[in-house]
C-alpha positions in Angstrom: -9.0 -2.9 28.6 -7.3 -5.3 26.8 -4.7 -8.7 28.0 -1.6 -9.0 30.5 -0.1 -11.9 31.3 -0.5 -13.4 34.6 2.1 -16.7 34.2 4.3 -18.3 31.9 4.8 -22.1 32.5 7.1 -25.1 31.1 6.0 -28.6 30.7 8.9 -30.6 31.0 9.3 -34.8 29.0 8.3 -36.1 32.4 4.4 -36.4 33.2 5.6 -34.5 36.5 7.8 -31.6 35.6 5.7 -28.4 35.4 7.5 -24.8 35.6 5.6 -21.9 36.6 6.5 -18.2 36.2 4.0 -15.9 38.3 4.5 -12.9 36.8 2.6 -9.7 38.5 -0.5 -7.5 36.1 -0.3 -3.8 36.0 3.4 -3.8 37.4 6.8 -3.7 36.3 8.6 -7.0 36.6 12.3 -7.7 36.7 13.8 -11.1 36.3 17.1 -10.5 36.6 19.7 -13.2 36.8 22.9 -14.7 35.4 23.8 -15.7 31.7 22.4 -18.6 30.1 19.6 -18.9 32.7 16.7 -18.7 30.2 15.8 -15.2 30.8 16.1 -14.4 27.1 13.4 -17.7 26.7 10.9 -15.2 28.5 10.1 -13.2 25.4 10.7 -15.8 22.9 8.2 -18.0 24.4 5.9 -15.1 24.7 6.5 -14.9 20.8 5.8 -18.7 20.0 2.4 -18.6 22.1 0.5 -15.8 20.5 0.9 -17.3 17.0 4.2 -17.4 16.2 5.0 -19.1 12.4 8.1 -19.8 12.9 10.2 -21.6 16.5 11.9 -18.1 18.0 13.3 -20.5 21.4 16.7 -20.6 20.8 18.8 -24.0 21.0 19.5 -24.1 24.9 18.3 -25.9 27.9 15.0 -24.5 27.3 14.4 -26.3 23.7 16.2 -29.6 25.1 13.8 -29.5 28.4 10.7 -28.5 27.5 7.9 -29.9 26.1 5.1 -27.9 26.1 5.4 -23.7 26.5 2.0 -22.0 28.1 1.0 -18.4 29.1 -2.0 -17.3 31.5 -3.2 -14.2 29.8 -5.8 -12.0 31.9 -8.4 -9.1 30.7 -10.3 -7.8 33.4 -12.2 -10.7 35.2 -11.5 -13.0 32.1 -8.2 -15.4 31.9 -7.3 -17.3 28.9 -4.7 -20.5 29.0 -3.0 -20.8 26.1 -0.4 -23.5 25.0 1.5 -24.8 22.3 4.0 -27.7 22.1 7.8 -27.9 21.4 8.5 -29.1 17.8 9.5 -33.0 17.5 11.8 -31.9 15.3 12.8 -28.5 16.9 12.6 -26.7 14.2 8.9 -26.8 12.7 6.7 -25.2 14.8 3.6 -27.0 16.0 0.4 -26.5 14.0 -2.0 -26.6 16.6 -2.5 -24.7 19.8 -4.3 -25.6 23.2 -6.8 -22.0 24.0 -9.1 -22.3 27.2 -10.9 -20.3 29.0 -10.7 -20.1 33.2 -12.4 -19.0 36.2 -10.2 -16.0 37.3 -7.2 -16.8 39.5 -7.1 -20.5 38.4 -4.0 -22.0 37.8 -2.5 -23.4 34.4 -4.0 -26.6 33.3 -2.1 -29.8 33.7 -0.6 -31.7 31.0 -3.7 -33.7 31.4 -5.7 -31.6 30.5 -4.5 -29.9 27.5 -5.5 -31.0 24.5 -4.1 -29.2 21.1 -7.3 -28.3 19.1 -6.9 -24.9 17.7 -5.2 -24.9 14.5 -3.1 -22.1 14.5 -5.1 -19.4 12.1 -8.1 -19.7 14.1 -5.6 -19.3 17.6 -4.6 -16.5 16.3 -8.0 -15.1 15.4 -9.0 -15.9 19.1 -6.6 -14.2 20.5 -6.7 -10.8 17.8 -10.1 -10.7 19.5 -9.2 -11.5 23.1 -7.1 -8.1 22.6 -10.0 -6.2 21.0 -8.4 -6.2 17.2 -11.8 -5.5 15.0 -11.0 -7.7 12.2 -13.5 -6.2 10.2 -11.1 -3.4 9.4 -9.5 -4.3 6.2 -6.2 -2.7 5.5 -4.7 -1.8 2.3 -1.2 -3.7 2.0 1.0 -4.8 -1.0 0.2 -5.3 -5.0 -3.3 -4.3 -4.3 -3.9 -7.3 -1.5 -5.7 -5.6 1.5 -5.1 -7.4 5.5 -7.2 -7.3 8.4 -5.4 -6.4 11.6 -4.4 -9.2 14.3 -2.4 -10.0 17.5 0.5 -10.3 15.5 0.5 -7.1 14.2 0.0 -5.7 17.9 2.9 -7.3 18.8 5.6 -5.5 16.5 4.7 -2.6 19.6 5.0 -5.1 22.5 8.2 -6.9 22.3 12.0 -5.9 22.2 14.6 -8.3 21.3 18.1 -7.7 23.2 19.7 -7.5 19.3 16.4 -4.9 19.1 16.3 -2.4 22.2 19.4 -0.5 21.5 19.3 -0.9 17.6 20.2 2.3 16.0 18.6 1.2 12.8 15.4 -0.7 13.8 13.0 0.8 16.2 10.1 -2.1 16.6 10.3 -5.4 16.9 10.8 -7.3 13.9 11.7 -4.5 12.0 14.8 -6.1 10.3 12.7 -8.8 8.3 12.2 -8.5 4.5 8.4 -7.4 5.1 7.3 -6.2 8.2 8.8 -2.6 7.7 5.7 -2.3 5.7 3.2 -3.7 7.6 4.5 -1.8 10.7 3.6 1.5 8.6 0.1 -0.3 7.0 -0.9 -1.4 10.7 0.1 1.4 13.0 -2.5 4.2 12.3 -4.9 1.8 13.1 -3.7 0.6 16.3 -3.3 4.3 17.2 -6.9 4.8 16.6 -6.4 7.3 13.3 -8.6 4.5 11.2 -12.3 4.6 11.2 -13.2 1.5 9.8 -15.7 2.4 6.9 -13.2 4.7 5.6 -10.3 2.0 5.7 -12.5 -0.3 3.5 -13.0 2.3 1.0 -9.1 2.5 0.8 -8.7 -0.7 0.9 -11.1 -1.3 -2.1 -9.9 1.4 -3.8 -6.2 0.2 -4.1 -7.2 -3.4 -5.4 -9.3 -1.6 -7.8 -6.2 0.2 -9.0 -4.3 -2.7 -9.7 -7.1 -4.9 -11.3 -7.1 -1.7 -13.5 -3.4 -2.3 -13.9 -4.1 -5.7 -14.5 -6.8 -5.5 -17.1 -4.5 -2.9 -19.2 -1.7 -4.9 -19.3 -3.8 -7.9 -20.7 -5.3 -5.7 -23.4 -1.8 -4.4 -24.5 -0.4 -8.1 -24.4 -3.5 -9.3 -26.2 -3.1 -6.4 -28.9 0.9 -7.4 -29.1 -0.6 -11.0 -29.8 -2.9 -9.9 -32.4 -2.1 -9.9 -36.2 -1.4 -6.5 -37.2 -2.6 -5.0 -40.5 0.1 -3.4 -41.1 2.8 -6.6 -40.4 0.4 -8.3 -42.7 0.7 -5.8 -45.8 4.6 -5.2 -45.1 4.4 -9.4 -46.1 2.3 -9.6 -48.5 4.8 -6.5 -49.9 7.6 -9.1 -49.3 6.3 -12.0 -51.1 5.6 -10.0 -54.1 9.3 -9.1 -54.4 10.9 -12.2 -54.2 8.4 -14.0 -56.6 5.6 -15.8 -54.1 2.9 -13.5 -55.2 2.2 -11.4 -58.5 2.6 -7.5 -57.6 -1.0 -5.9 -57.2 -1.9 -2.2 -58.3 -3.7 -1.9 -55.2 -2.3 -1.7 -51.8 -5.3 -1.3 -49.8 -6.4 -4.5 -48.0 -8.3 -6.2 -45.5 -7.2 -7.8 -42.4 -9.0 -11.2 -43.3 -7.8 -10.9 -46.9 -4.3 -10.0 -46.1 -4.5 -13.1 -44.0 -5.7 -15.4 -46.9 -3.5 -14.2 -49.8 -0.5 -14.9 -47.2 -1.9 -18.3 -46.6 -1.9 -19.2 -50.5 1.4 -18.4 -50.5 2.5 -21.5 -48.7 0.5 -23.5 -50.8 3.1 -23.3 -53.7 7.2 -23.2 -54.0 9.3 -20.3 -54.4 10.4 -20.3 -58.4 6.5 -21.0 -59.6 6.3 -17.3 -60.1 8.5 -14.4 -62.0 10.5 -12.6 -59.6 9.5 -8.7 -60.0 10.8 -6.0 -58.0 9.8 -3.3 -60.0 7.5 -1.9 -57.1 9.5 0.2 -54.3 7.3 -0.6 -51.6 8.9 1.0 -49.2 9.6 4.2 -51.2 5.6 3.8 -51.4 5.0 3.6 -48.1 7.5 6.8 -47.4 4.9 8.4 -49.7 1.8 7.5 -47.8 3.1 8.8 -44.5 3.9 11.8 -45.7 0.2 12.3 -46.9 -1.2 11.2 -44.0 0.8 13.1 -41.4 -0.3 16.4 -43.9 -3.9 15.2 -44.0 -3.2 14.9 -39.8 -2.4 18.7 -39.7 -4.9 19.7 -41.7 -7.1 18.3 -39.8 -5.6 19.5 -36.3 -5.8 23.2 -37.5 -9.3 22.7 -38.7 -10.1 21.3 -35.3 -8.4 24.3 -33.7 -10.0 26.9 -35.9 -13.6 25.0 -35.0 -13.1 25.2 -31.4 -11.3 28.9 -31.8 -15.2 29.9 -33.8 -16.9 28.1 -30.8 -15.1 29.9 -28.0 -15.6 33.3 -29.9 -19.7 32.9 -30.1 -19.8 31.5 -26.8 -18.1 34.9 -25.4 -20.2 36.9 -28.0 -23.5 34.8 -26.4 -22.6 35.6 -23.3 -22.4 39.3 -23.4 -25.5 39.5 -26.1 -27.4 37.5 -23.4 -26.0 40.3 -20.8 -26.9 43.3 -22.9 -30.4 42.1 -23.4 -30.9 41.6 -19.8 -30.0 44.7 -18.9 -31.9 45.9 -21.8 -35.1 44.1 -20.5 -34.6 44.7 -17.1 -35.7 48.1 -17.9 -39.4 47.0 -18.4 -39.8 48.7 -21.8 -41.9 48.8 -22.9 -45.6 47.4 -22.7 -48.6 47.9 -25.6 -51.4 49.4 -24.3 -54.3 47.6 -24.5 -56.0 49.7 -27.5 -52.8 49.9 -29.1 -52.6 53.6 -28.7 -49.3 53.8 -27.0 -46.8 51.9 -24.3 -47.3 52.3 -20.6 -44.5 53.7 -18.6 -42.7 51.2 -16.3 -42.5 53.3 -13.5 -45.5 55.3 -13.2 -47.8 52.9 -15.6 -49.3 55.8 -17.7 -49.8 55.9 -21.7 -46.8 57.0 -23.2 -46.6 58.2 -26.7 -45.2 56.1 -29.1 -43.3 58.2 -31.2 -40.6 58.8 -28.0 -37.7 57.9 -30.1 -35.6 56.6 -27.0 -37.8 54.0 -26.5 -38.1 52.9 -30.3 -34.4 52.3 -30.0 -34.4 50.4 -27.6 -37.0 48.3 -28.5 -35.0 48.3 -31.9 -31.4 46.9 -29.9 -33.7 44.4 -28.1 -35.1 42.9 -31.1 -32.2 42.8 -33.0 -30.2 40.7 -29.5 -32.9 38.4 -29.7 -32.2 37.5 -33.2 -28.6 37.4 -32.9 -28.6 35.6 -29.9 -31.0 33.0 -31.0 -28.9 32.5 -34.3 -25.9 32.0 -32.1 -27.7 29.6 -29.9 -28.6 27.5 -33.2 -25.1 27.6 -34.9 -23.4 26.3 -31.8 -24.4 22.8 -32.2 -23.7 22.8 -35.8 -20.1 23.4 -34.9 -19.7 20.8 -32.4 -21.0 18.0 -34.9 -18.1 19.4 -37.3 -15.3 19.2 -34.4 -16.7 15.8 -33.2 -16.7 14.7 -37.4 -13.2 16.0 -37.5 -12.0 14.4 -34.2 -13.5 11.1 -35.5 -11.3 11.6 -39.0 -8.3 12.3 -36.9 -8.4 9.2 -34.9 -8.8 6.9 -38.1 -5.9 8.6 -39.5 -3.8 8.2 -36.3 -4.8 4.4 -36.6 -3.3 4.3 -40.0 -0.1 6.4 -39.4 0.2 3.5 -37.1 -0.5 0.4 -39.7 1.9 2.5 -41.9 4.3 2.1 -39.3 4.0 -1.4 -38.4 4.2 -2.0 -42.0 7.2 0.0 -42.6 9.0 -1.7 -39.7 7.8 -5.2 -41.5 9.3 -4.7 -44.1 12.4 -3.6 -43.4 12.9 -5.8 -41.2 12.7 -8.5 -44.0 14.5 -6.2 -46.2 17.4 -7.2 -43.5 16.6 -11.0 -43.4 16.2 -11.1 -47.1 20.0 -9.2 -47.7 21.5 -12.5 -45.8 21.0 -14.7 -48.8 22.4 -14.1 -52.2 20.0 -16.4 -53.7 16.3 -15.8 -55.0 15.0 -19.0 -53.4 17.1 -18.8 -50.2 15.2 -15.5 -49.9 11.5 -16.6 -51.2 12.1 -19.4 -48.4 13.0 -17.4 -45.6 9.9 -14.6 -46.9 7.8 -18.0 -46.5 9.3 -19.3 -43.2 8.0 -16.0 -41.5 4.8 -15.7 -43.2 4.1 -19.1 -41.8 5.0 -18.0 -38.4 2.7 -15.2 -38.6 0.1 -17.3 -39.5 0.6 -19.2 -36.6 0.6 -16.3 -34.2 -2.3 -15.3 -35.7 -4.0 -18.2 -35.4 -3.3 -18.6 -31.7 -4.4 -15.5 -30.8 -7.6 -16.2 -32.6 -8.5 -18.9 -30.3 -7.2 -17.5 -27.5 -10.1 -16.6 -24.5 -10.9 -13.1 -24.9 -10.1 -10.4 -22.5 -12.6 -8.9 -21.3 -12.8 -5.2 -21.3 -13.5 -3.4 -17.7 -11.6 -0.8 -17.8 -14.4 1.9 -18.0 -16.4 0.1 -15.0 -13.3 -0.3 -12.8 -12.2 3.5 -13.7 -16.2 4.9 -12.7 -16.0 3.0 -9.7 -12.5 4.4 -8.8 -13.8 7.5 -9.7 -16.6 7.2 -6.8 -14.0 5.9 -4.2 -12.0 8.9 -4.7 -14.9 11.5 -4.3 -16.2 9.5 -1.5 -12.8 9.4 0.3 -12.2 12.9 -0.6 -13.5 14.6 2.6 -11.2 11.4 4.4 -9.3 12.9 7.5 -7.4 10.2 8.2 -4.1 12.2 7.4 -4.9 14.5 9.8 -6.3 12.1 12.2 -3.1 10.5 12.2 -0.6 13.4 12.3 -2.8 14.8 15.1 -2.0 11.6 17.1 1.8 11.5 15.9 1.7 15.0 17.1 0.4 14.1 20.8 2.8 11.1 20.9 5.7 13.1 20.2 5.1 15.7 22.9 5.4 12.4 25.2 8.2 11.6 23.6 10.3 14.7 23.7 9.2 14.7 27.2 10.7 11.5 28.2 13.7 12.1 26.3 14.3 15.2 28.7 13.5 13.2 31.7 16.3 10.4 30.4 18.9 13.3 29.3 19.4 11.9 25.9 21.4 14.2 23.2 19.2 16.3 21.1 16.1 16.5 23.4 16.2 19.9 23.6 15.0 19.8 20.5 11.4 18.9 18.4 11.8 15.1 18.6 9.4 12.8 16.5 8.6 9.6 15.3 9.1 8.9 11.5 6.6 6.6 10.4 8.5 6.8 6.8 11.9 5.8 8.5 10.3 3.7 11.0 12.5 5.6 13.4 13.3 8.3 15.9 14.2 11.5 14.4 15.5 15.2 15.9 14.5 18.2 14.4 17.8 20.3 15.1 18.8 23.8 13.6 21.3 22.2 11.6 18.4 19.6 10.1 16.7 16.3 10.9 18.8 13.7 12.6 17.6 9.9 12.8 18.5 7.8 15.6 21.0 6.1 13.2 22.6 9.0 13.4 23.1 9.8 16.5 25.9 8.2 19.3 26.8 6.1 22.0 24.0 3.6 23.1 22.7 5.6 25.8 20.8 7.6 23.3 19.8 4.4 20.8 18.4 2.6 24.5 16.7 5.9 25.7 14.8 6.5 22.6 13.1 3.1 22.3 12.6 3.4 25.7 10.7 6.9 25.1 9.1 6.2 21.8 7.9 2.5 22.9 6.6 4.1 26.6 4.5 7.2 24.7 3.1 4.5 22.4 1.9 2.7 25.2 1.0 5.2 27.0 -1.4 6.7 24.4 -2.5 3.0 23.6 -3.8 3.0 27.2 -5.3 6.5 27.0 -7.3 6.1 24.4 -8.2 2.4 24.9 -6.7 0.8 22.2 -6.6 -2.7 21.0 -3.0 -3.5 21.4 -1.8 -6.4 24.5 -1.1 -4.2 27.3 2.0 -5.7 27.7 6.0 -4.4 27.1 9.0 -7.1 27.4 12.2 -5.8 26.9 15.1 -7.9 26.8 18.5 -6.6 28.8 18.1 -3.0 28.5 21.4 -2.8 30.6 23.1 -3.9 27.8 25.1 -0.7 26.9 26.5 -0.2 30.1 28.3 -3.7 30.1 31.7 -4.4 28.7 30.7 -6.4 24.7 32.5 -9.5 26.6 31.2 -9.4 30.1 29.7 -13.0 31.3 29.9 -12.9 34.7 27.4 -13.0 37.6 26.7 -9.5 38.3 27.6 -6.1 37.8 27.8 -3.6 40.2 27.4 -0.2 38.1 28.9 3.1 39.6 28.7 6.8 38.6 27.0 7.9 35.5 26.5 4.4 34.2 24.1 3.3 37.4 22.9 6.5 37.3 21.7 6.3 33.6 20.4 3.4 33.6 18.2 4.2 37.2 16.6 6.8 34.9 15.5 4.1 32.7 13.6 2.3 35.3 12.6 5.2 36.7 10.5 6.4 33.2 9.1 2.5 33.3 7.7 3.1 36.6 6.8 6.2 36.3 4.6 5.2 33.4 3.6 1.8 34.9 2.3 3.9 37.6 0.9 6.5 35.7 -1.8 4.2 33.7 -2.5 2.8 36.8 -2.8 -1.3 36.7 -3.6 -0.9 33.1 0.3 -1.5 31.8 2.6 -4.5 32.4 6.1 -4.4 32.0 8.2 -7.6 31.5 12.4 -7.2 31.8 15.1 -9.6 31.9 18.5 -8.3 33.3 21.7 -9.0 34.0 22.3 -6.4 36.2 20.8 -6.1 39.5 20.7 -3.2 41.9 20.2 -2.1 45.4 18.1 0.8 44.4 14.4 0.5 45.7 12.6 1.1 42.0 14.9 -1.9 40.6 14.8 -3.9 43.7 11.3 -4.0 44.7 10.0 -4.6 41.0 12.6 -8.0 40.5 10.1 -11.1 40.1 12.5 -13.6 40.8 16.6 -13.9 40.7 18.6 -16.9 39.1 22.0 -16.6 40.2 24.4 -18.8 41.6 23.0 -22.2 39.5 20.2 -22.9 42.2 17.4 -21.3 39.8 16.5 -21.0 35.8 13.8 -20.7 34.0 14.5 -24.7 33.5 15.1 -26.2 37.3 18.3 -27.7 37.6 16.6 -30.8 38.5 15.0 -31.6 35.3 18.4 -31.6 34.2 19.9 -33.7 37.2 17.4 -36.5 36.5 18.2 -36.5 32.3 22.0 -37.0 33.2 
């Protein structure tokens, strides 16, 4: 069993003014009263208590009256008092919280005594584990980043905003802000027991692995765009030699490191100081040596293909010789005799004569299998040194089809720099403008800290993740509890006579919504009308979560406030005191309370229900559950007399 809340109480400027809200464990409780009465407060505060990081107590007489907010949670014989102070400024919220424990039944503390200790990260850790949250569990969340469950989490499930409880589009609390859509979906199967913790850290592990994976790839392809290139390196030195900065060489074929010192010389001297020579078409050169190298790349390939086509063939041929012979040798011919004279029969073990010429053929095919097979056997290996000789040829050639490219590309692209200037110096100097910046990139990425290579490590220890979470129900686990769930669902959707419940109904943990299963296809609650049916299906899909929370014991507040369910029967300008609803309206909207008490009374003292109303009926389920009425200005969740003595 888990928390409900047994008060709510308002500290007001002066030392005397204390506001307390008894509010009633295991039962549903109505506060029902007229506008701008604080009834809305009642959830917000509820909000800002349990760890809230922002101020959610709208400007009001409650945020002008009140200094200190409290609640009086209860869990069995156990009661926690929990406070936290208004913002001087009223709009940072307060850092530090006030968390005690109490004897059961005490009342809250007075202003004397509390004292704000409990930053707020470790008042929220308290209370995840006043609720039973195991924050052991760690959950897999965004870019790789895994999260522990806590009370804020739970509380997506526990609270309905009156912009919230008939939303079409949003189905939990909070639902409408930037990130929570995702954690609602992260933190969910957990709270409905489909996460077994061992497993969830596996996961968990397993996606920040994938992204450090990510992560180390990208800094080896960065670090390779950093590094000099061979090919960038020749296409330059190529360069220089036309426009007069070097003398042509009969030999193409260089070294990184040279390449990198022959450009450096260049600098060391003016354009002019050498004969300009462009008698070498480097690029028609180039041209040439792709050419070869993409033929040498197919020759290769189909020598590779014929290797592996020779290897397949004697593996099939080895496999049936090997079968022949057994079959041949299963026959048990045919053993010498121990004199020589003859072979003994395998079945009745007498001397055969040896000239039987069945038998000699036999032995014969036998012989000759064992030769051919061990020959086989022997040539095998040969043939996979060739194919892995081969393969190693291939990927050196693929690494220079790529230097040819990089040089190609190099030089053309100074081919296009040098045909902006009409000059031979103008060009020589721009040829020597970007062999300097080369330099210079090369020489950072020299110095630059290495990267360090863990791609195989991270990818083997993937690998075991993957096999150990292969035999992971949690899938099933958790489609076998939406399944349950939904049967509630459907069934309280019936109960409440919403449109399309006489069809499958589910909850879509993609959409983060309600959705109808109907002959003519699925049909979200965004898609459905009126407010009758966006009201009833919170109301059905937030009491079969709770519901199965209960049931199967887990760690969520026991605890639902909803916030002027009413709503959609009331004209969009109504601010008066009271409705009286007649016909189908009143009649709707009994069937609302009566699926609250029905559930309230189903799990038995172990499900609290919080409502603030405007409307206020006769009826014995709404009338008997109302906690206390403000109407008529003589009550609020601020006393008129704390405002009296301000003015």
């Amino acid at each position: 069993m888990t928390y409900q809340i047994k008060s709510l109480t308002l500290y007001g400027h002066r030392p005397e003014q204390m506001r307390v809200l008894e509010l009633h464990p295991g039962r549903l409780n109505i506060i029902t009263g007229d506008s701008r009465t604080g009834k809305t407060s009642i959830w917000t505060i509820t909000d800002y208590c349990m760890g809230s990081s922002d101020y959610p107590v709208r400007a009001g007489k409650v945020r002008d009256y009140t200094s200190i907010f409290a609640l009086q949670l209860v869990r069995g014989d156990q009661q926690l008092f929990i406070a936290r102070p208004a913002p001087e400024n009223s709009t940072s919220p307060a850092p530090r919280l006030c968390l005690q424990f109490q004897s059961a039944g005490a009342p809250p503390l007075s202003r004397g005594d509390i004292d704000f200790t409990f930053p707020l990260d470790a008042a929220r850790r308290l209370l995840s584990e006043f609720c039973g949250i195991d924050r052991t569990v760690r959950i897999p969340a965004q870019r790789g980043t895994t999260m522990a469950p806590s009370i804020r989490h739970a509380l997506f499930f526990c609270l309905q905003a009156q912009n919230e409880i008939a939303n079409p589009d949003h189905l939990f609390h909070s639902q409408g802000h930037e990130w929570r859509p995702q954690a609602i979906r992260d933190t969910l199967p957990y709270f409905l027991g489909a996460v077994e913790p061992e497993q969830a850290l596996r996961r968990a592990r397993l996606k920040q692995l994938r992204a450090e994976l990510k992560n180390v790839e990208r800094q080896i392809a960065q670090a390779a765009q950093a590094a000099p290139a061979p090919g960038q390196a020749r296409a330059l030195i190529s360069e220089a030699e036309s426009v007069g900065l070097l003398p042509a060489r009969a030999d193409d074929t260089v070294r990184l490191d040279e390449a990198l010192s022959i450009l450096a010389s260049v600098l060391t001297h003016a354009p002019g100081q050498l004969e300009y020579s462009d008698s070498t078409d480097h690029a028609a050169l180039l041209d040439r040596e792709r050419q070869e190298l993409r033929s040498r790349h197919q020759q290769i390939r189909a020598r590779i293909t014929e290797l592996r086509q020779t290897l397949a063939e004697e593996s099939n041929y080895l496999a049936q010789a090997r079968d022949q012979r057994e079959r041949l040798a299963s026959l048990g011919l045919l053993r010498a005799a121990a004199d020589g004279t003859g072979q003994h029969c395998p079945v009745c073990d007498s001397v055969v004569s040896p000239v039987q010429q069945t038998v000699q053929v036999i032995r014969k095919d036998l012989e000759r299998l064992d030769s051919d097979v061990a020959f086989v056997s022997d040539d095998a290996p040969v043939i996979q040194g060739l194919i892995a000789a081969e393969e190693e040829r291939l990927q050196e050639l693929r690494t220079e089809v790529v230097r040819n490219r990089e040089q190609r590309e190099a030089l053309d692209a100074g081919i296009r720099e040098a045909a902006r200037f009409r000059s031979q110096a103008l060009r020589a100097a721009s040829v020597q403008g970007r062999i300097s910046l080369f330099l210079e990139n090369a020489a950072r990425a020299e110095h630059a800290p290495p990267v360090a290579d863990t791609r195989e490590e991270l990818k083997r220890e993937i690998t075991d993740l993957e096999e150990a979470l292969g035999s992971d129900t949690q899938a099933d686990r958790l489609a076998s509890c939406l399944s349950l769930i939904n049967q509630k669902i459907a069934a309280k959707a019936r109960a409440l006579s919403l449109e399309h419940s006489e069809h499958p109904v589910r909850l879509d943990l993609r959409r983060l919504s309600i959705v109808a299963d109907t002959p003519r296809g699925p049909v979200p609650l965004s898609d459905m009308g009126s407010g009758e049916n966006w009201l009833g299906y919170h109301i059905a899909a937030l009491l079969s979560l709770h519901e199965w929370f209960a049931e199967q014991g887990r760690p969520l507040p026991r605890l639902l406030v909803l916030d002027q369910p009413s709503q959609v029967y009331f004209p969009s300008d109504y601010d008066g005191p009271q409705v009286d609803l007649a016909g189908e309206d009143r009649t709707s909207l009994l069937r609302v309370y009566q699926a609250i008490n029905d559930t309230v009374s189903h799990l038995d003292g172990d499900f609290q229900v919080i409502v603030m109303e405007h409307a206020d009926l006769e009826d014995d389920i709404f009338h008997t559950a109302v906690a206390e009425r403000w109407r008529g200005g003589h009550t609020a969740l601020v006393p008129p007399a704390w405002i009296d003595q301000d003015n």
